[in-house]
matplotlib code that plots the C-alpha trace (Angstrom):
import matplotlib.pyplot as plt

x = [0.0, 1.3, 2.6, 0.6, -2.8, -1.5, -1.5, -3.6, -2.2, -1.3, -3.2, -0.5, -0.9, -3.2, -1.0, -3.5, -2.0, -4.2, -3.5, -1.6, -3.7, -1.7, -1.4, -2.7, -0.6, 0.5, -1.1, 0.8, -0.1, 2.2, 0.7, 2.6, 2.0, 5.3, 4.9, 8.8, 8.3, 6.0, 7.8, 10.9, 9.3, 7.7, 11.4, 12.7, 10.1, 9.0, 10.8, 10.1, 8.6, 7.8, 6.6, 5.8, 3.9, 4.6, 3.3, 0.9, 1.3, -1.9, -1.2, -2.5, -1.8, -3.8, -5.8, -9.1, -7.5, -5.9, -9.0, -10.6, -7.7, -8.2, -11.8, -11.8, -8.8, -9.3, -6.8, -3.8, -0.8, 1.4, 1.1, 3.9, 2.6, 4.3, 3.7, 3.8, 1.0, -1.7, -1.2, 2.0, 0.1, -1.8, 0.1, -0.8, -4.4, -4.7, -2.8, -5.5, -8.5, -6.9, -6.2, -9.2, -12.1, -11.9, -10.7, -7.9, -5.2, -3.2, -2.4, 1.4, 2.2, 5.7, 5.8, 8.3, 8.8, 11.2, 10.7, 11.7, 11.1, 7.4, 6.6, 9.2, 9.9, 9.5, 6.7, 4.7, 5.9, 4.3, 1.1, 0.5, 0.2, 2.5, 5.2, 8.0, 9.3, 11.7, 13.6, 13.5, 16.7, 17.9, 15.9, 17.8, 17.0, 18.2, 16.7, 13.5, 13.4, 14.5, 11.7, 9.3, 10.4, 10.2, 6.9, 5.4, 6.7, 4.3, 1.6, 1.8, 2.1, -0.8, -3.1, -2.0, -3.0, -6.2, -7.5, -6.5, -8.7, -11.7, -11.0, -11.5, -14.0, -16.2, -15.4, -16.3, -19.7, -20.4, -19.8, -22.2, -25.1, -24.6, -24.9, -27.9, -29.6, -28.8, -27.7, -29.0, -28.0, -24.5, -25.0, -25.5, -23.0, -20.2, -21.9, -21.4, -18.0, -17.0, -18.8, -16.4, -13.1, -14.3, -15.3, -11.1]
y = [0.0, 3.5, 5.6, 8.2, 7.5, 5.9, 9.8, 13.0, 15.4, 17.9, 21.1, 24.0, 25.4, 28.5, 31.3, 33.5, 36.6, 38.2, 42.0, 43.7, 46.6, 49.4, 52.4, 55.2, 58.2, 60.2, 64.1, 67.1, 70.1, 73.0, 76.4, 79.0, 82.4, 81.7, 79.7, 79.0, 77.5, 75.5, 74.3, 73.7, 71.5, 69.4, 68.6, 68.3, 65.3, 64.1, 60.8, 60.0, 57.1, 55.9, 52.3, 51.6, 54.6, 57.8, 61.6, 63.1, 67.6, 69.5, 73.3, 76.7, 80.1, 81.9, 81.5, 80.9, 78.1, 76.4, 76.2, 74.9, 71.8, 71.4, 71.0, 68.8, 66.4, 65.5, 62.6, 65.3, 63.4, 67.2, 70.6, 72.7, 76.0, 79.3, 82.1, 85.4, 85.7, 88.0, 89.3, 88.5, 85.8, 83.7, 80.7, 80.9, 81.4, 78.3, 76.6, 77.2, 76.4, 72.6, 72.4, 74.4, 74.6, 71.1, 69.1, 67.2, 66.4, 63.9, 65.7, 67.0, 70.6, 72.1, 76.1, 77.3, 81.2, 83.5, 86.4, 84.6, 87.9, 88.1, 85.1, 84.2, 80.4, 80.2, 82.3, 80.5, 76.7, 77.5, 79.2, 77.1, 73.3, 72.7, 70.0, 71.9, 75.3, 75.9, 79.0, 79.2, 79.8, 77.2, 74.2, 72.7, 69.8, 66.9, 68.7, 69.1, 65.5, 64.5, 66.6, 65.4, 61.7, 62.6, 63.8, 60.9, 58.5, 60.6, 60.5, 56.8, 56.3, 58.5, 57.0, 53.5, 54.3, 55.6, 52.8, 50.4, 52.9, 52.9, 48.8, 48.6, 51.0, 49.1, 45.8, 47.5, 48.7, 45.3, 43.6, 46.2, 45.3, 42.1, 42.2, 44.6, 42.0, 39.2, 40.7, 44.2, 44.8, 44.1, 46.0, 49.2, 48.4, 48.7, 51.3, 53.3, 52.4, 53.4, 56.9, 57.3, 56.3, 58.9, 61.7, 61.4]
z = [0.0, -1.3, 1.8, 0.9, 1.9, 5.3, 7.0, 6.6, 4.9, 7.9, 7.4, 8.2, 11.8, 11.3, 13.9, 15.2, 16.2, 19.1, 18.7, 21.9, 23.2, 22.9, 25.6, 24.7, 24.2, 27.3, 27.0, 27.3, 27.1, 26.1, 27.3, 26.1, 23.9, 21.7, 19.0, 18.7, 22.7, 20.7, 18.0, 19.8, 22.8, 20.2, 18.4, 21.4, 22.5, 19.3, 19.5, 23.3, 24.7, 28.0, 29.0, 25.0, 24.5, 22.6, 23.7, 22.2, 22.3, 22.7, 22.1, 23.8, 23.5, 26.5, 28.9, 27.4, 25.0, 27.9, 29.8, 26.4, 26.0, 29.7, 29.4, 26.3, 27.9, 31.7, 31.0, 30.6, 32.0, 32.1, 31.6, 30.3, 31.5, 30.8, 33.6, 31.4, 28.3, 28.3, 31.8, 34.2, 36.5, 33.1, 33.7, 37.8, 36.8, 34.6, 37.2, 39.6, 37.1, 37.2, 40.4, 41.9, 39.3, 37.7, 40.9, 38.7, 41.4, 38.7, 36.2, 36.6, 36.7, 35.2, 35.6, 33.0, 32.7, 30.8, 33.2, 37.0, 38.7, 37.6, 39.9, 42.5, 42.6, 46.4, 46.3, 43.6, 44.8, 48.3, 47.2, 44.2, 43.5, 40.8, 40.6, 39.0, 38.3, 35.7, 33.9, 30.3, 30.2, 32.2, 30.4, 28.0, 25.5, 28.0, 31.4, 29.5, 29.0, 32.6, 33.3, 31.6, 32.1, 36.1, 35.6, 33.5, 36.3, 38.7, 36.8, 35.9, 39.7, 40.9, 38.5, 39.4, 42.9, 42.1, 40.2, 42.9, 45.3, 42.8, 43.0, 46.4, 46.9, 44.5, 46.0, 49.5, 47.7, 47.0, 49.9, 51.6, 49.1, 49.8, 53.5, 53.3, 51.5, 53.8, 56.9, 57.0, 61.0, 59.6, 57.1, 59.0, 61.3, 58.4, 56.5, 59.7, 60.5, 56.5, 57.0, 60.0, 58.6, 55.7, 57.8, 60.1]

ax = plt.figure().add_subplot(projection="3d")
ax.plot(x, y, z, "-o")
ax.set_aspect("equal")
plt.show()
């Protein structure tokens, strides 16, 4: 008997490729009203990475636009903010709209100015919640991406603790539904103790 009908002809392994989800892009935004800050922050970054995923710029040139970006991105990883635009405390303004008006604690904060004496650094770290205050003049390719890099790691690392927060908040959550429909006396016990720990 011929070989040939004593096996199958073996059908060629199908590879199925399951396609890795890729990170999104990490946000900055670059406020500034020089379009050569701009330009030049952009070349400087264009080719960084971080943890497999590239940056992606978002651009404003006062106030109003910043608040727009802000508004339209709540998942800004930095802000490049310049102090001086339209009036001498712009960038100190918008700072406080991110910090005060829309609540966002994550987001990372570098103050960059080309006019130090218009805000003291002393006097705008303590009054204002940025993460990082920076001369123009001083801020050169490489400590622009040390910066930055700094910054990212932050960000990476707030966010990584709030989502385990959220986790066990909604775990917690669960755990009291289920007790209120079983045990509600227990229930009430640990909704009360929760409300406690909250209100220290």
């Amino acid at each position: 008997m011929s070989n040939e009908f004593l096996f199958a002809h073996e059908q060629p392994e199908k590879k199925t490729s399951e396609a890795t989800p890729q990170r999104p892009k990490w946000k900055i935004l670059i406020v500034d009203d020089e379009k050569e800050v701009h330009a030049v922050t952009r070349l400087a970054l264009m080719d960084v990475t971080f943890e497999g995923a590239g940056l992606e710029f978002l651009s404003a040139h006062s106030i109003a636009e910043a608040k727009a970006q802000i508004d339209a991105h709540e998942d800004l990883a930095l802000v490049l903010l310049d102090v001086v635009m339209e009036t001498d405390d712009a960038g100190l303004q918008v700072a406080n709209y991110i910090r005060q008006h829309k609540g966002n604690q994550q987001a990372r904060i570098i103050l960059r100015t080309g006019q130090p004496g218009q805000a003291p650094e002393r006097a705008v770290v303590l009054n204002y919640d940025i993460n990082d205050y920076k001369a123009k003049t001083e801020l050169t390719s490489q400590k622009l991406f040390t910066s930055v890099m700094s910054a990212l790691r932050s960000y990476r690392d707030i966010m990584q603790v709030e989502q385990q927060r959220q986790q066990l908040e909604n775990r917690l959550k669960r755990i009291v539904e289920l007790l209120t429909s079983d045990y509600p006396a227990a229930a009430a016990a640990v909704q009360q103790q929760l409300e406690q720990e909250d209100s220290k």
